[in-house]
C-alpha beads as a LAMMPS data file, in Angstrom:
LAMMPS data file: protein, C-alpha beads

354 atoms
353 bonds

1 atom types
1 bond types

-500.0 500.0 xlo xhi
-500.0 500.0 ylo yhi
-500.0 500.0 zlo zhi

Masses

1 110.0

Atoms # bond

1 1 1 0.000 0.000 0.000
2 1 1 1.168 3.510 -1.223
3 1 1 1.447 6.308 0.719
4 1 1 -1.641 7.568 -0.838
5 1 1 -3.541 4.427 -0.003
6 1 1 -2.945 5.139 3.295
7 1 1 -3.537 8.429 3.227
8 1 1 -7.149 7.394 1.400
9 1 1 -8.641 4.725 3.201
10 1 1 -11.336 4.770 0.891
11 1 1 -9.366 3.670 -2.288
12 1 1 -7.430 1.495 -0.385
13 1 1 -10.767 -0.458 0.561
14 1 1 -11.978 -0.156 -3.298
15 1 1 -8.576 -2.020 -4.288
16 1 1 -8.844 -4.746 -2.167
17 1 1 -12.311 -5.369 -2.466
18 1 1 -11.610 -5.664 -6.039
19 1 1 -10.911 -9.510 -7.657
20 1 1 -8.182 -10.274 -9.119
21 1 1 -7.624 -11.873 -12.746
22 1 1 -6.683 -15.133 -13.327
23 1 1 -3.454 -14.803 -15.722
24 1 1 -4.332 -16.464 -19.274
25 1 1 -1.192 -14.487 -21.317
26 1 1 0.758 -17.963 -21.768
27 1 1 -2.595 -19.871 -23.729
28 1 1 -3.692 -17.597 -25.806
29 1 1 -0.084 -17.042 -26.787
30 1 1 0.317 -20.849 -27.786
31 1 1 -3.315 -20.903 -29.634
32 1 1 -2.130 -18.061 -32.000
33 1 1 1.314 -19.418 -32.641
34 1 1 -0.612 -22.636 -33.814
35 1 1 -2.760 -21.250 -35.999
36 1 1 0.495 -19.859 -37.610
37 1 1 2.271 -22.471 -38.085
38 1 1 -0.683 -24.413 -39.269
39 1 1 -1.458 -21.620 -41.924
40 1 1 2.534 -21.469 -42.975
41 1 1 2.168 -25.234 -43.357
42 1 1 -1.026 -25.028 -46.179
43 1 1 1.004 -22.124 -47.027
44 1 1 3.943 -24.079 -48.274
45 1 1 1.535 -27.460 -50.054
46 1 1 0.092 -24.713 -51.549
47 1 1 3.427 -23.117 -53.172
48 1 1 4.553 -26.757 -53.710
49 1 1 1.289 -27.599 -55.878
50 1 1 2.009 -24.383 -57.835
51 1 1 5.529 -25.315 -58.553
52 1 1 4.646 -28.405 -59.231
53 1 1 2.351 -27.788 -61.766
54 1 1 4.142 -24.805 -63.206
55 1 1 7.645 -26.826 -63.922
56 1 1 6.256 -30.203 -64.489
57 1 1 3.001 -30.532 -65.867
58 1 1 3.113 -27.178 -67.929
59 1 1 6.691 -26.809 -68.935
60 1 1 6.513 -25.248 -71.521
61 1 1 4.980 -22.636 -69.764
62 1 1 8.558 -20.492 -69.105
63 1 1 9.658 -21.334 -72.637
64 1 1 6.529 -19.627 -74.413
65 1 1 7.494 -15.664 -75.575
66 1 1 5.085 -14.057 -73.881
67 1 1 6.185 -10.562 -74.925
68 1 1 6.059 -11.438 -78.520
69 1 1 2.384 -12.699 -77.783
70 1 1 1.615 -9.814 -76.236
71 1 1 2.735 -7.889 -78.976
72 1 1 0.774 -10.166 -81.590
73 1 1 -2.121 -9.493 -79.493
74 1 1 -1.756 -5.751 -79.533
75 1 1 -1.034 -5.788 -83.075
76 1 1 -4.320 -7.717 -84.118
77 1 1 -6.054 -5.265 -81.845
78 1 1 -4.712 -2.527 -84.117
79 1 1 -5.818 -4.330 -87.205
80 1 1 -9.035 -4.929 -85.541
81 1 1 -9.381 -1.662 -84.343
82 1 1 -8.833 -0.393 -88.444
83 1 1 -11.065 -3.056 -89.652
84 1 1 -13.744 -1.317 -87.596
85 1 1 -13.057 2.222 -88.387
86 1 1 -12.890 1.234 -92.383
87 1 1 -16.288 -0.240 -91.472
88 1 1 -18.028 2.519 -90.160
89 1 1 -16.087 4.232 -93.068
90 1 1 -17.806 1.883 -95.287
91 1 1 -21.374 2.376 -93.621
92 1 1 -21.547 5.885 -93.475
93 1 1 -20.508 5.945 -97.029
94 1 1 -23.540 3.471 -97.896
95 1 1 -25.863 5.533 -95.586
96 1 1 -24.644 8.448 -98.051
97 1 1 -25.367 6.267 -101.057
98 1 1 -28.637 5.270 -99.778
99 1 1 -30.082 8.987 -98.521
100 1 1 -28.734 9.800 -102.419
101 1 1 -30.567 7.013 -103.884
102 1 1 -33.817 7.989 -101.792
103 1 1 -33.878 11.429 -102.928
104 1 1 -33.602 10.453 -106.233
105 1 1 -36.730 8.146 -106.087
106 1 1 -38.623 10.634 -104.442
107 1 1 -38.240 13.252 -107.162
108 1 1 -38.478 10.232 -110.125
109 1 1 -41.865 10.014 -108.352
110 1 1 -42.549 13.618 -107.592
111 1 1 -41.740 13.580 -111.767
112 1 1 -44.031 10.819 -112.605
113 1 1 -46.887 12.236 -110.349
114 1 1 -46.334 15.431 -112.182
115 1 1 -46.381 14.006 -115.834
116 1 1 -49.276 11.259 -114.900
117 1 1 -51.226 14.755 -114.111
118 1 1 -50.042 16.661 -117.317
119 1 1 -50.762 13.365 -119.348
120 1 1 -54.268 13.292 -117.713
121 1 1 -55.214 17.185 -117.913
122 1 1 -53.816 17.030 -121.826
123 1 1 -56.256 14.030 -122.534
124 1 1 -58.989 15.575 -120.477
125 1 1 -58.574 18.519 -123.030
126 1 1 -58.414 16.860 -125.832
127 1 1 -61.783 15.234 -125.018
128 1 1 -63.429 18.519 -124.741
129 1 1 -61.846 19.329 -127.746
130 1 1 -63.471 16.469 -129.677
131 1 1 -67.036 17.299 -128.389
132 1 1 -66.590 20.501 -129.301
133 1 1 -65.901 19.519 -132.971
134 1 1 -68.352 16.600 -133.369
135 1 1 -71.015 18.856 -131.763
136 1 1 -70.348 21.929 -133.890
137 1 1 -68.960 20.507 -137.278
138 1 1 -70.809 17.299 -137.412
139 1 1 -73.891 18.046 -135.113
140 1 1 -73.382 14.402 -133.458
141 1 1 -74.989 14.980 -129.701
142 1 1 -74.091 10.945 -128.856
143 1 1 -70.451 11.870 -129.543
144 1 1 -70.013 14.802 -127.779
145 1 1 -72.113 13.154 -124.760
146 1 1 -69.570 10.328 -124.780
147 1 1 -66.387 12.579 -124.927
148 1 1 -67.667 14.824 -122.459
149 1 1 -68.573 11.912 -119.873
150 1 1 -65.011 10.355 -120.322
151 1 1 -63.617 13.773 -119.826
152 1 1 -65.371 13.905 -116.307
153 1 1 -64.014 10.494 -115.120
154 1 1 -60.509 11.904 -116.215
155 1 1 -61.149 14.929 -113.637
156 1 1 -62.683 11.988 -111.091
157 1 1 -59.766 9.888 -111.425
158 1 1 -57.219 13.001 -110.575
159 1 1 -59.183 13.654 -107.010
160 1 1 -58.390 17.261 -107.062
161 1 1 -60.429 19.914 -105.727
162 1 1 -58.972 22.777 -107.882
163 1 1 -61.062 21.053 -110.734
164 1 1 -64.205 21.062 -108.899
165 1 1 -65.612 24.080 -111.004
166 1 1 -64.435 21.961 -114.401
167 1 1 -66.628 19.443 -113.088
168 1 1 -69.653 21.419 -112.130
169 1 1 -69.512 22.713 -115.810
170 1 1 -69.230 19.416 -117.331
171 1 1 -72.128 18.211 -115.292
172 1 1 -74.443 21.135 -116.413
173 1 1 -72.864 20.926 -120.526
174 1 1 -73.825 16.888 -120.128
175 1 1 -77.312 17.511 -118.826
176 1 1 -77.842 19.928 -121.535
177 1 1 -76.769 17.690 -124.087
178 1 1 -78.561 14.942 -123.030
179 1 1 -81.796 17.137 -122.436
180 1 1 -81.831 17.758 -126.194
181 1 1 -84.062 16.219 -128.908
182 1 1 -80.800 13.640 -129.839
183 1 1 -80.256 12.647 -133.244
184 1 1 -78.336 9.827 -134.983
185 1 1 -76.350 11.785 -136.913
186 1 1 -74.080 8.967 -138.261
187 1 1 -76.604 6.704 -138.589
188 1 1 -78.358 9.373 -140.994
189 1 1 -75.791 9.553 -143.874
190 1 1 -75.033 5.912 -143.154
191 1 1 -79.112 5.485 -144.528
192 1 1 -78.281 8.339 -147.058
193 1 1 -75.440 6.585 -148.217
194 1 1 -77.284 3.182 -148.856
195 1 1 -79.872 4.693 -150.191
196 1 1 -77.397 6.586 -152.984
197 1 1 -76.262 3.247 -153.800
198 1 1 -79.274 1.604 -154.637
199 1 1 -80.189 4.117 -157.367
200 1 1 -78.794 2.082 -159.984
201 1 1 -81.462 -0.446 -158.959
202 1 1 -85.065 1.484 -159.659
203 1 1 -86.350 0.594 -162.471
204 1 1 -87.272 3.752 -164.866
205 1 1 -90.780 4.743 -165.732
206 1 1 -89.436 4.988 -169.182
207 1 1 -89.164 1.139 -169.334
208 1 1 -92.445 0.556 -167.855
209 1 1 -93.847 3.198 -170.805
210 1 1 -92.040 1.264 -173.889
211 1 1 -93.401 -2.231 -172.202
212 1 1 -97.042 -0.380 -172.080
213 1 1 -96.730 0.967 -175.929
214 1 1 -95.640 -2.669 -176.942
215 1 1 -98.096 -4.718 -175.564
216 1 1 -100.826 -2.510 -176.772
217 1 1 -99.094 -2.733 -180.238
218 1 1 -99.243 -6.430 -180.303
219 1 1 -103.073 -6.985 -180.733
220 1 1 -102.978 -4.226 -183.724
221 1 1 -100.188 -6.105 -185.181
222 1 1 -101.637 -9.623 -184.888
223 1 1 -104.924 -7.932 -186.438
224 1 1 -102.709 -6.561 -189.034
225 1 1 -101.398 -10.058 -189.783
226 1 1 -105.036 -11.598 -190.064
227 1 1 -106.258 -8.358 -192.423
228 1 1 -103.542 -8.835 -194.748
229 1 1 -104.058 -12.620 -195.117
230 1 1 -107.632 -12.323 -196.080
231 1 1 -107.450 -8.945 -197.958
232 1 1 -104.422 -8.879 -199.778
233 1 1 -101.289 -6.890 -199.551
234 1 1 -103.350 -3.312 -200.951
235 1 1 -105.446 -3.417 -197.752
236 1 1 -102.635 -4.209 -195.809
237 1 1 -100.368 -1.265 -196.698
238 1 1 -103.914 1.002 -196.812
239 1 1 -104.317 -0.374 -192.633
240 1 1 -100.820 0.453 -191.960
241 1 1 -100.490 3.736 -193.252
242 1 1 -103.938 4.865 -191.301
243 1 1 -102.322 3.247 -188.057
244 1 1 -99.102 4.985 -188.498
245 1 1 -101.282 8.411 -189.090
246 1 1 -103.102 7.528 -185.719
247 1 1 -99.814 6.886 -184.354
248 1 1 -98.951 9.973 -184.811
249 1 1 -101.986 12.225 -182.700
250 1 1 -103.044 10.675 -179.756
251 1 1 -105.799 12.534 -176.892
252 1 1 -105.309 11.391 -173.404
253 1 1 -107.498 12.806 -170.807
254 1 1 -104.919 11.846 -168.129
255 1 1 -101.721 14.147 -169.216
256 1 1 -101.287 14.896 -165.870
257 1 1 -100.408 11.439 -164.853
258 1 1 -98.226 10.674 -167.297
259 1 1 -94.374 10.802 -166.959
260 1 1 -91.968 12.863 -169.022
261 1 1 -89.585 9.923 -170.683
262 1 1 -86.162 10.571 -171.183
263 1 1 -84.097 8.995 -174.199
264 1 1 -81.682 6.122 -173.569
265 1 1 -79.484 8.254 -173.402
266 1 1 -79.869 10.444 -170.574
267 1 1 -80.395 7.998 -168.106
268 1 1 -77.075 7.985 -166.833
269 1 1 -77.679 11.409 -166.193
270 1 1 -80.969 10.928 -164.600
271 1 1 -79.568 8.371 -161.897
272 1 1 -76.276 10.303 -161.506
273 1 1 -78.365 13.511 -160.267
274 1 1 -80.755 11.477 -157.970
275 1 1 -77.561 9.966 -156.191
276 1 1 -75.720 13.388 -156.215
277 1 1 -78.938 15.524 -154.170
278 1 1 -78.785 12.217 -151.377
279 1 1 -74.988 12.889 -151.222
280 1 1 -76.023 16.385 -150.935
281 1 1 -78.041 16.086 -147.961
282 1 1 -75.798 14.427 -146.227
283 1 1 -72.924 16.644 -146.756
284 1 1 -75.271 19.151 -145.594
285 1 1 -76.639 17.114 -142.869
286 1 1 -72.733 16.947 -141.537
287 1 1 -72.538 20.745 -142.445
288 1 1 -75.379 21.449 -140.035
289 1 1 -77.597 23.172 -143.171
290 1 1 -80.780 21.918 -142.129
291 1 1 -82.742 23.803 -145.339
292 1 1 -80.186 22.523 -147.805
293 1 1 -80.649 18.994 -146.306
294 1 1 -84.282 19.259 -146.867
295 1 1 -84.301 20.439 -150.332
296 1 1 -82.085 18.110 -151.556
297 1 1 -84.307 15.412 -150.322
298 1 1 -86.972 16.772 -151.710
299 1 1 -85.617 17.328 -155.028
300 1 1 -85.090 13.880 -155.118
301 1 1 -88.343 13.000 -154.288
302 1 1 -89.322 14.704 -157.005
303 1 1 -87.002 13.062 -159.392
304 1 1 -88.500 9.559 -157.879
305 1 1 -91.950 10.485 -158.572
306 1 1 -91.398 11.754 -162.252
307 1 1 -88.371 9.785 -163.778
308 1 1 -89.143 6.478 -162.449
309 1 1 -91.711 3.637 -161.382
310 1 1 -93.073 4.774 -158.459
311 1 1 -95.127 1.497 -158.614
312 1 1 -92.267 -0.800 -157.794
313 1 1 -91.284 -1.635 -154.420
314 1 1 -88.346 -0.747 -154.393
315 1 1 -89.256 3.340 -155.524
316 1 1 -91.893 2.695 -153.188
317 1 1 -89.262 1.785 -150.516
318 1 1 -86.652 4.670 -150.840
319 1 1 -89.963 7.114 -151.078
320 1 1 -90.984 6.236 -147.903
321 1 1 -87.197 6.060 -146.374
322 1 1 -87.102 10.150 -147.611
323 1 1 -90.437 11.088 -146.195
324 1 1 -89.046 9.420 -142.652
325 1 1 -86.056 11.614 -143.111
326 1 1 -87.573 14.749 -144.088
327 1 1 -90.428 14.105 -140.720
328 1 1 -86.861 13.822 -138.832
329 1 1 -86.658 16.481 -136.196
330 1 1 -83.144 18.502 -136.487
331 1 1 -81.749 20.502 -134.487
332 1 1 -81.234 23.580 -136.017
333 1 1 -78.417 25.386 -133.387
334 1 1 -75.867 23.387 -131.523
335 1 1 -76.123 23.973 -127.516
336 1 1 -73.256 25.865 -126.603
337 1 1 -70.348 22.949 -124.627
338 1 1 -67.210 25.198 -124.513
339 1 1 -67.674 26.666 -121.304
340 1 1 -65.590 23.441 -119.451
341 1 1 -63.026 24.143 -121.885
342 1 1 -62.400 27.153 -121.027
343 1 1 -62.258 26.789 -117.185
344 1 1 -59.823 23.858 -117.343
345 1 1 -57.388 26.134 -119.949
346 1 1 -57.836 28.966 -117.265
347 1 1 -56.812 26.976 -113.681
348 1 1 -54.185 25.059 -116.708
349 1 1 -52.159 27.993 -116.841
350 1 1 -52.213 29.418 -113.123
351 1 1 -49.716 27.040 -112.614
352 1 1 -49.428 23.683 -111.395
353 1 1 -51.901 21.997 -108.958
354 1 1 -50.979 20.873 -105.259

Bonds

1 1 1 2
2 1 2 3
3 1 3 4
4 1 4 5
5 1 5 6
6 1 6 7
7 1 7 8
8 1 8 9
9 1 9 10
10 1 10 11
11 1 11 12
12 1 12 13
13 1 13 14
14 1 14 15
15 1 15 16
16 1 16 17
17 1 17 18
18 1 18 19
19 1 19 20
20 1 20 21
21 1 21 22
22 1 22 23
23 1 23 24
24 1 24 25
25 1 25 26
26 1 26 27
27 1 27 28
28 1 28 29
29 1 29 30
30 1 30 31
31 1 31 32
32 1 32 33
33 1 33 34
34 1 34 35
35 1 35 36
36 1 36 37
37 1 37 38
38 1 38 39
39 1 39 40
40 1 40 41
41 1 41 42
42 1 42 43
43 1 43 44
44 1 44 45
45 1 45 46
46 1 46 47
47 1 47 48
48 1 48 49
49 1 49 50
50 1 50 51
51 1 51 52
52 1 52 53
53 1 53 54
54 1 54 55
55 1 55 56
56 1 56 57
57 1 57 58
58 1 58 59
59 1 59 60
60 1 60 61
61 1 61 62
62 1 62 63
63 1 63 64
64 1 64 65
65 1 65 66
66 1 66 67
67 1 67 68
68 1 68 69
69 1 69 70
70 1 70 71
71 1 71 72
72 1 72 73
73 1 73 74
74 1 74 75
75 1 75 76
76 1 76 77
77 1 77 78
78 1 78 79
79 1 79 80
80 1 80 81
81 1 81 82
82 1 82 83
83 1 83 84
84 1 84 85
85 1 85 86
86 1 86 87
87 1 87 88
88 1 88 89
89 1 89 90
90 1 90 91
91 1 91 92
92 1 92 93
93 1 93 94
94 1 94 95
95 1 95 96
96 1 96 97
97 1 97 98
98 1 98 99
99 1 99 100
100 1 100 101
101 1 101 102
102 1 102 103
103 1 103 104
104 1 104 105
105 1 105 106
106 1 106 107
107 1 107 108
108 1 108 109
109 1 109 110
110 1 110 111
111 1 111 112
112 1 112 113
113 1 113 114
114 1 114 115
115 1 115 116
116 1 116 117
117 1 117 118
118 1 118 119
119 1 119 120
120 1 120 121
121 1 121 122
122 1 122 123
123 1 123 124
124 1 124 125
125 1 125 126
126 1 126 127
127 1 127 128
128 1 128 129
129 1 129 130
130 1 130 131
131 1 131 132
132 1 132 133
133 1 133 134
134 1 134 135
135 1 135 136
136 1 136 137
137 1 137 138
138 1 138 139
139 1 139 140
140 1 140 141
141 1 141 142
142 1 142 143
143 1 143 144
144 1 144 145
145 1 145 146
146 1 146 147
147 1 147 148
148 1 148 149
149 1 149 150
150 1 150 151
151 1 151 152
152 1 152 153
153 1 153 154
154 1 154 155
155 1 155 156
156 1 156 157
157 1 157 158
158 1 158 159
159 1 159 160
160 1 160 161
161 1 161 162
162 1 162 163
163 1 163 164
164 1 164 165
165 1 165 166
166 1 166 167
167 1 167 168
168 1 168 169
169 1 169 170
170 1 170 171
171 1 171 172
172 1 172 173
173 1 173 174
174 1 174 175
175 1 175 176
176 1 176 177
177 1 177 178
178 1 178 179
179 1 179 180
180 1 180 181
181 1 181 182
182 1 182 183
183 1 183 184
184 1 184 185
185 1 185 186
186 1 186 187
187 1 187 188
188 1 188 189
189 1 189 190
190 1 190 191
191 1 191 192
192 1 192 193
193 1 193 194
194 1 194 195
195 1 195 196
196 1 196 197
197 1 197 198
198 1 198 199
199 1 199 200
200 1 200 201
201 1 201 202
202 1 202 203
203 1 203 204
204 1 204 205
205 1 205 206
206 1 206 207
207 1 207 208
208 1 208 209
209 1 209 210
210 1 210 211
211 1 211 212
212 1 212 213
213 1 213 214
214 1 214 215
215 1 215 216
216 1 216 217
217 1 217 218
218 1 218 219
219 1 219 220
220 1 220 221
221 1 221 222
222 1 222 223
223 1 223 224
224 1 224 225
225 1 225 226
226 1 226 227
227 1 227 228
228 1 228 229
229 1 229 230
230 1 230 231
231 1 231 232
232 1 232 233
233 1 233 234
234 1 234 235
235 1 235 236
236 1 236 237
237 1 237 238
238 1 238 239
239 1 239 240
240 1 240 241
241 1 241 242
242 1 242 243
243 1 243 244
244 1 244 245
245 1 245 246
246 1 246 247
247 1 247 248
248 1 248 249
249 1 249 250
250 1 250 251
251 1 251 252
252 1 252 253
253 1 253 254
254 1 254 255
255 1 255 256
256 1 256 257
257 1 257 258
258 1 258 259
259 1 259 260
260 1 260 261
261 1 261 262
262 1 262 263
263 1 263 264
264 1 264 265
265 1 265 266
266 1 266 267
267 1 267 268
268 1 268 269
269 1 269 270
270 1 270 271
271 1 271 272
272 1 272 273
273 1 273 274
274 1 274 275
275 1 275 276
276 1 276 277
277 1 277 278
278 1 278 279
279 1 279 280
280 1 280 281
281 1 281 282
282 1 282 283
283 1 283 284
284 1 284 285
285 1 285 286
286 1 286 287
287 1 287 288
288 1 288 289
289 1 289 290
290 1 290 291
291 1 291 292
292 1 292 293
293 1 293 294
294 1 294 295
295 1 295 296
296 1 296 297
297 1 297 298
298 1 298 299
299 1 299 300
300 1 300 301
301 1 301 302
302 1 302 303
303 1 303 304
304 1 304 305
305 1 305 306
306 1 306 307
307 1 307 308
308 1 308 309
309 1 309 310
310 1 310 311
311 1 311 312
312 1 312 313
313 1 313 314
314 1 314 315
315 1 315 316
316 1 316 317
317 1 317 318
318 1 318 319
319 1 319 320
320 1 320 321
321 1 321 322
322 1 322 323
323 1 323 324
324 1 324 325
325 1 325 326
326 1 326 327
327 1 327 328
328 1 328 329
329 1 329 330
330 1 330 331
331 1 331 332
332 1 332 333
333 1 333 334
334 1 334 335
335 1 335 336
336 1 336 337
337 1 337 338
338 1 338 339
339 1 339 340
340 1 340 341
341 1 341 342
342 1 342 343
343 1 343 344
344 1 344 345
345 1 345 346
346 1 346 347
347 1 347 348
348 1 348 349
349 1 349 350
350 1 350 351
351 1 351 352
352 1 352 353
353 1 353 354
């Protein structure tokens, strides 16, 4: 005990009231130095086993260049490392190549879309065109209907709205056309025509005449014959010459019936003129001269009724074929269809359409 201790009783009675340790230094001193040893001991099997299978079973391990490998390695690394810029190279170049090539088929199509409208707007016009001209030069309604109509479906087909007011003409020029009194006007001088080549065909009054004057000669001459036999050849030649002076002054009561007769002669003529007034009215027909049409056809009624044998069928025939086409109702003014024309020439040249 200190001199403090005894100076503090209290502390000194703390200090021996206090147990004391048992002393454990020397065991856990040995414990620790066996786990060392036994840990330098696995230590060394395991540095044997690494030797052993460094230097015996993989030899060749120390005799292998392993700079130069490394050095191969970096080297393909390198070459690998170009191969894969060149290819990017190499993409970006076909990425070029391929935005070139798309731009080019967009404007081949922007062209074609542009020329497939042209194409259609320049047939569309030239269907206008030809109603126009079959309307007003050959006064064929069905035509110009038919032109017209396939000039709409052109303006359908496009889908474009800046033809709307085309179309809304077109619709009214078609209703007026078909609104009209229509008239075959191709199947008119087809008739005409057919009928201009039968005129060779009708027999001539003229022939019907000289057929009349020789059967009413034949009784007289067989009379003749008897006379003479019984009377002698003086009789004879008196009957004769008092026949031919009869012959020769004749009173009919029905001159107006009769026929003028032409001479052999002048039939060519005769025919020729009948087939050149129904070539007349058809040119006229086409011409759109409704009063030269008619008088032609009536001319050449006239030449029917007085030249030739208006009791045979077939006179009787092409007289009634010219009284159906005289009865025809024309049209005598065209309606007027160039109003459509006119509207798709006008939005034509304000440029082209969206």
């Amino acid at each position: 005990m200190t001199d403090t201790d005894a100076n503090n009783p209290a502390a000194a009675q703390a200090v021996a009231a206090t147990p004391k340790k048992p002393d454990t230094g020397p065991r856990h001193g040995r414990v620790r130095g066996g786990l060392a040893v036994i840990l330098a001991t696995i230590a060394l099997i395991a540095s044997g086993y690494l030797w052993y299978v460094m230097f015996y079973q993989n030899a060749d391990l120390f005799t292998r260049d392993i700079v130069g490998a490394l050095d191969r390695i970096e080297s393909d690394s390198n070459q690998a490392l170009e191969t894969v810029a060149g290819t990017e190279k190499d993409i970006k170049t076909l990425k070029e190549t391929q935005d070139a090539i798309k731009a080019s088929l967009e404007k081949l199509n922007s062209d074609l879309r542009r020329n497939r409208m042209e194409w259609s707007l320049t047939e569309t016009e030239q269907l206008m065109i030809i109603a126009n001209n079959r309307l007003q030069l050959a006064r064929d309604t069905h035509s110009a209907l038919a032109a017209l109509r396939a000039a709409d479906q052109q303006l359908q087909h496009l889908a474009m709205p800046k033809f709307l007011p085309v179309r809304r003409q077109l619709a009214r020029e078609i209703s007026l056309l078909e609104s009209q009194e229509k008239l075959d006007v191709s199947g008119v001088t087809l008739r005409l025509v057919t009928l201009a080549e039968t005129v060779d065909n009708l027999p001539l009054a003229l022939d019907i005449r000289l057929r009349e004057i020789d059967e009413a000669k034949a009784p007289a001459r067989e009379g003749e014959a008897q006379v003479a036999s019984a009377d002698g050849n003086w009789r004879q030649t008196a009957r004769s010459l008092w026949q031919d002076i009869l012959s020769l002054v004749r009173v009919r009561d029905d001159v107006a019936s009769q026929r003028p007769l032409l001479p052999p002669d002048q039939q060519y003529f005769l025919r020729e003129n009948l087939r050149l007034m129904l070539y007349g009215a058809q040119q006229a027909l086409l011409q759109g001269s409704i009063p030269t049409y008619q008088q032609n056809l009536k001319t050449a009624q006239h030449l029917l009724k007085d030249y030739f044998d208006v009791e045979s069928q077939v006179v009787t025939a092409m007289q009634a074929e010219l009284d159906r086409l005289l009865a025809m109702k024309l049209l005598t003014e065209m309606p007027d269809i160039t109003g459509s024309l006119a509207a798709l020439r006008r939005l034509s040249e304000q440029g082209e359409a969206p």
